[in-house]
N, C-alpha and C positions, 0 to 999 in steps of 0.2 A: 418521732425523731430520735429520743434518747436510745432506741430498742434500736434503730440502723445503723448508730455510733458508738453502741458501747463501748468498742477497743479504742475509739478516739478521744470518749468521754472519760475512760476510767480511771478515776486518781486527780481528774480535774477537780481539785480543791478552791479555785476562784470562780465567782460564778458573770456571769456575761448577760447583761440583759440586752435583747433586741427589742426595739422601739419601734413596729410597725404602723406607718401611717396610711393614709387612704383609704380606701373603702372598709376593711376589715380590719382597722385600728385594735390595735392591742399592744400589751411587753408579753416578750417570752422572756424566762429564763433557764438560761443553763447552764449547767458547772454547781459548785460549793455552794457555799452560802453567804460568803462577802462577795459584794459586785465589784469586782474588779477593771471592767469596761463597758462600755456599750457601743451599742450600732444602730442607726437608723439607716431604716428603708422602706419605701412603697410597699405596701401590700405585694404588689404586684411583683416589681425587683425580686423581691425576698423569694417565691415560687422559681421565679427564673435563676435565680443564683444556688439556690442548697439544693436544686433540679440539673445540674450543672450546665444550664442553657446562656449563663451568660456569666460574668465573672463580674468582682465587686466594683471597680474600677468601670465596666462599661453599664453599668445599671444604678450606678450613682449614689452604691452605699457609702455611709461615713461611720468610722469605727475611732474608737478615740477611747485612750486607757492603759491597760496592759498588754505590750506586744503580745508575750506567748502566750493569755489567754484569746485574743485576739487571731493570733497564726490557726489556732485551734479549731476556732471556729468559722476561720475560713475553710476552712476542710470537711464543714458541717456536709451532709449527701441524705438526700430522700429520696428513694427509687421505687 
């Protein structure tokens, strides 16, 4: 993920942890090294959203924190 965003990650000094539940439970993190927000979502969701198959809002993530670390990583992309 960090190698297909470099130009969106570079200079991200706050870091973002995502909180994946459901079958493949795990936290990612990205960005810095202060967590500046986080994000939960489905296992599942998560594939569909940074896939751009579906957007945060219709796959039922919740982000809560720092907006423009947050804007950031809405913009995350795996292709």
């Amino acid at each position: 993920m960090p190698q297909q965003n470099a130009d969106l990650l570079e200079g991200m000094d706050k870091a973002v942890e995502i909180r994946l539940t459901g079958v493949s439970a795990r936290t990612l993190r990205v960005g810095g090294v202060d967590v500046a927000a986080h994000i939960t979502s489905d296992s599942d969701a998560f594939v569909r959203w940074v896939t751009q198959r579906g957007t945060w809002e219709g796959v039922g993530v919740h982000g809560e924190g720092d907006r423009s670390a947050l804007e950031i990583i809405r913009h995350l992309r795996v292709f």
